[in-house]
VOFI-556355 format. One line per 10 residues: their letters; for each residue x, y, z of N, C-alpha, C, CB. Coordinates in pm, 1 decimal. Each point is the difference from the previous one (the first is absolute). Glycine has a CB too. Example, Ala and Ser with C-alpha at 12.3 -4.5 7.8 and 13.67 -1.06 7.14 Angstrom:
<sites>
AS) 1319.0 -569.0 780.0 -89.0 119.0 0.0 90.0 120.0 0.0 -189.2 -117.3 124.6 | 154.2 222.3 -196.6 82.0 119.0 6.0 -77.0 109.0 73.0 118.4 -62.8 -214.5 .
</sites>
This chain:
<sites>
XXXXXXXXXX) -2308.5 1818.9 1339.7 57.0 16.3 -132.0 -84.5 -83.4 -96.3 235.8 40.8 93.0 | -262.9 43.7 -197.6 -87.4 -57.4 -68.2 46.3 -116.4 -132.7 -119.2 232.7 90.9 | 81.0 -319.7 -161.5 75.8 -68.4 -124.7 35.3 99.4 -54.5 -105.2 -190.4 -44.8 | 49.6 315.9 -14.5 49.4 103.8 -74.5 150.5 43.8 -5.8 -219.3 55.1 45.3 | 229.3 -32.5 69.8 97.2 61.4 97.1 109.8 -66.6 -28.7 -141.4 59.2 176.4 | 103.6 -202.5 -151.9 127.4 -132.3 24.9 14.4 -15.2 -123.0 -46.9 -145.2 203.8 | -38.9 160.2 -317.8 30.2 -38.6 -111.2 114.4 107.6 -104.6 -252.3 -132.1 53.3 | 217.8 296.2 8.5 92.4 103.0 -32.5 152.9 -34.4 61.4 -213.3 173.4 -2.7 | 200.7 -178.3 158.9 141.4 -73.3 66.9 72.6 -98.0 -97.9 -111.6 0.5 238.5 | 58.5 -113.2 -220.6 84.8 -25.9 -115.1 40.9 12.3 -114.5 -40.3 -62.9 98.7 .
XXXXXXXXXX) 2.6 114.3 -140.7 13.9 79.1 -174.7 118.1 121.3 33.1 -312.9 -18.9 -105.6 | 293.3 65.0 218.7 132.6 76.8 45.4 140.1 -86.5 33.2 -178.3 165.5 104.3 | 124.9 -223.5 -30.5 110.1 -66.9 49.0 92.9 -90.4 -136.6 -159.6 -12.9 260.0 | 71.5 -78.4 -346.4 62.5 -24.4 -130.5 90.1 66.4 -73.8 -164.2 -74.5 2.5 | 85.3 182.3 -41.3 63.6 125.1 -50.9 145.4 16.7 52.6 -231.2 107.9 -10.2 | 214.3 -66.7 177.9 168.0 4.7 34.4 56.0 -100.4 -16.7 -10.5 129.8 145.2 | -35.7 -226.3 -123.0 98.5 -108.9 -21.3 64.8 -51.9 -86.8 -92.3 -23.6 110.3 | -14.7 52.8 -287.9 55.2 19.3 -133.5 94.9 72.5 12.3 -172.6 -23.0 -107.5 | 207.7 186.7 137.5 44.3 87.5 -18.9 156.6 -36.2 103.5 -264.9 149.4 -81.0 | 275.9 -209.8 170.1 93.8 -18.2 112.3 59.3 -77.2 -130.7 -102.4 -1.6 301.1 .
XXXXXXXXXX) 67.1 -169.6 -329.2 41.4 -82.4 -63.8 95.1 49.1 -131.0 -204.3 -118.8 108.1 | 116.3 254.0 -181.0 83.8 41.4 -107.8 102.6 73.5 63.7 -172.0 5.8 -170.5 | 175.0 97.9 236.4 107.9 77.2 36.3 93.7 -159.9 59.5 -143.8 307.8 71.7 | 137.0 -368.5 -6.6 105.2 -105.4 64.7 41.8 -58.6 -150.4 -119.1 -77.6 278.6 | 58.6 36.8 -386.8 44.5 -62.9 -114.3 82.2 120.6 -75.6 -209.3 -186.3 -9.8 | 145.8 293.9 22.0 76.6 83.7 -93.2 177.7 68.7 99.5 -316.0 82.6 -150.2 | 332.8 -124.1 295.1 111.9 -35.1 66.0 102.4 -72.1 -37.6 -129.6 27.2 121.5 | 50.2 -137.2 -161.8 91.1 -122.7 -48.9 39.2 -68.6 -96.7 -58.4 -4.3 129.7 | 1.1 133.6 -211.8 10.5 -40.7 -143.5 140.2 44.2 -43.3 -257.4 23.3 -50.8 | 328.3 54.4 173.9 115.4 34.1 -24.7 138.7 -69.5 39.3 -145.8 173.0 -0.3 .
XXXXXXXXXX) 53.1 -268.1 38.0 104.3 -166.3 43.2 94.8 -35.9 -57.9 -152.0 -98.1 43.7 | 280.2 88.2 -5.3 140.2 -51.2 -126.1 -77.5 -155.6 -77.9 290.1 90.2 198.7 | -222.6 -136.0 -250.1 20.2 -124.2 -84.7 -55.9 -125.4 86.5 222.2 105.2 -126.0 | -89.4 -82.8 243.3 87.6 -95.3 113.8 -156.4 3.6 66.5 330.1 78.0 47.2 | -427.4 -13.4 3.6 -112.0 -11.4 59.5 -97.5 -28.1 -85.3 71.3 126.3 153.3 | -60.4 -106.7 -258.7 -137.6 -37.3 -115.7 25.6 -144.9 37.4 -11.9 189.4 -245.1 | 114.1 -222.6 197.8 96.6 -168.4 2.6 -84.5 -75.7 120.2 301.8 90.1 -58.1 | -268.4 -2.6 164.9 -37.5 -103.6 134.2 -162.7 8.2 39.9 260.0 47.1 114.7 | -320.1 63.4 -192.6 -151.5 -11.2 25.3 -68.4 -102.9 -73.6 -0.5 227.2 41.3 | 73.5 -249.0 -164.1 -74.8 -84.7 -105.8 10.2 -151.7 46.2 58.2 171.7 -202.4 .
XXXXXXXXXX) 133.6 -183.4 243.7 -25.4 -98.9 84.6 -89.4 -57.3 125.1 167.3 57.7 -101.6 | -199.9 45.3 135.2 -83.8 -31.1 176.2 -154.6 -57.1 -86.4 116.2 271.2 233.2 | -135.1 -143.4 -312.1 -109.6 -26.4 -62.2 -40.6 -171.0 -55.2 53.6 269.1 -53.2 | -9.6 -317.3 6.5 76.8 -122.8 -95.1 -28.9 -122.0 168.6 276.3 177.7 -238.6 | -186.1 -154.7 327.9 15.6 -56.8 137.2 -161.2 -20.9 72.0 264.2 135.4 22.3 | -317.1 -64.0 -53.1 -141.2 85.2 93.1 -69.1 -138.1 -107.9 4.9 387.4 71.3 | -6.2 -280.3 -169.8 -108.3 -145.8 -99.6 26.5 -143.9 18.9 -2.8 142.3 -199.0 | 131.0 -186.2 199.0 46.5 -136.7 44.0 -66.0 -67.1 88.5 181.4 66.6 -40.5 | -145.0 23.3 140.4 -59.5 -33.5 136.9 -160.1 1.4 -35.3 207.1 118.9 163.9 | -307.0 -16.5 -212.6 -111.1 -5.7 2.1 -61.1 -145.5 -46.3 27.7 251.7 -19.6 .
XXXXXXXXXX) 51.9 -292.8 -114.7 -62.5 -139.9 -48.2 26.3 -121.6 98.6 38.5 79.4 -244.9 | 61.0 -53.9 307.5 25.0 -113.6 113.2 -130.4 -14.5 62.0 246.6 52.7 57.3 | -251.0 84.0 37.3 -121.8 -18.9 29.1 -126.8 -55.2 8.6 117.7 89.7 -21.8 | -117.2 -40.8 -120.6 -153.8 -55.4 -108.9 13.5 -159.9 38.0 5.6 189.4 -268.2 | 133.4 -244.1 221.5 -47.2 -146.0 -27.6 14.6 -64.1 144.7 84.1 -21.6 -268.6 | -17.6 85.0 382.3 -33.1 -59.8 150.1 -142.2 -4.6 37.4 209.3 90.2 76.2 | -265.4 31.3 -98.8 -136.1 53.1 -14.0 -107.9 -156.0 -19.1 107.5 277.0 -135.6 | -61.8 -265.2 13.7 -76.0 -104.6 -134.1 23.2 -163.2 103.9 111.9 164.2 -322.6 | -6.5 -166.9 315.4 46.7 -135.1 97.8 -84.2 -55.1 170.5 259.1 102.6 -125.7 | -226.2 22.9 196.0 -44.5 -1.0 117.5 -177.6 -11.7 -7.5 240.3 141.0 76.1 .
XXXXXXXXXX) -274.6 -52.8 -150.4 -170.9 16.2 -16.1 7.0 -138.6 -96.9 -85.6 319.9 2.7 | 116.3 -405.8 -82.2 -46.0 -108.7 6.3 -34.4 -103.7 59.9 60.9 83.3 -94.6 | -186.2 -116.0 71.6 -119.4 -139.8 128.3 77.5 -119.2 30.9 -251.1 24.7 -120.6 | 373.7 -61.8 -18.7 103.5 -113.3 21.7 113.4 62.7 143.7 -13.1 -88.6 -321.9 | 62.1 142.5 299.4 50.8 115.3 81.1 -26.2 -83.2 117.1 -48.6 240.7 -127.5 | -45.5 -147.1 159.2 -89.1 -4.3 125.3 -17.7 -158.3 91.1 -136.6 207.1 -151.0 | 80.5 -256.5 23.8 -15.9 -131.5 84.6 122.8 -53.7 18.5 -210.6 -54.2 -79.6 | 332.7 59.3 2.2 94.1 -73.8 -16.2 48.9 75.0 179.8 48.5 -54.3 -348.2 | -48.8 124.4 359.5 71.5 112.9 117.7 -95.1 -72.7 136.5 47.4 298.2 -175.6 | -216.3 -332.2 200.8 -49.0 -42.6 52.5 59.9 -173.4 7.7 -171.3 222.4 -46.5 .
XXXX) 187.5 -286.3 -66.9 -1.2 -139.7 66.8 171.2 -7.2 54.5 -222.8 -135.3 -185.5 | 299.8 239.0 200.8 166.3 -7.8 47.2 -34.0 54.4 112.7 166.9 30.4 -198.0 | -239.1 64.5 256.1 -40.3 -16.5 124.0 -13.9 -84.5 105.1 -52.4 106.1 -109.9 | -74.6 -242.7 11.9 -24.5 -72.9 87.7 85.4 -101.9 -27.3 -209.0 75.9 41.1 .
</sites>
């Protein structure tokens, strides 16, 4: 298989996957209230959690961190 080839494959495969994504959005666009409510919340939850992340992230990958974690070892 040539780059050509692989490079058309995916350009297909995108394509469906755009096209899947809208038909599933245009599903759920018919969502009551009561589910808009609880997606926005999750949504809201998800991000929360993401910045936690970030700053464990930020914490752990710091060199103070590190050493501080090395000299409780010994």
């Amino acid at each position: 298989m040539g780059p050509f080839e692989m490079i058309a494959i995916i350009v297909v495969v995108s394509v469906i996957a755009g096209s899947i994504t809208k038909i599933v959005q245009a599903k759920n666009s018919g969502a009551t209230k009561e589910e808009k409510d609880v997606v926005d919340r999750l949504q809201n939850e998800v991000n929360h959690l993401k910045d936690r992340v970030k700053t464990l992230e930020a914490l752990v990958t710091d060199e103070s961190y590190r050493v501080k974690a090395e000299i409780e070892r010994l």
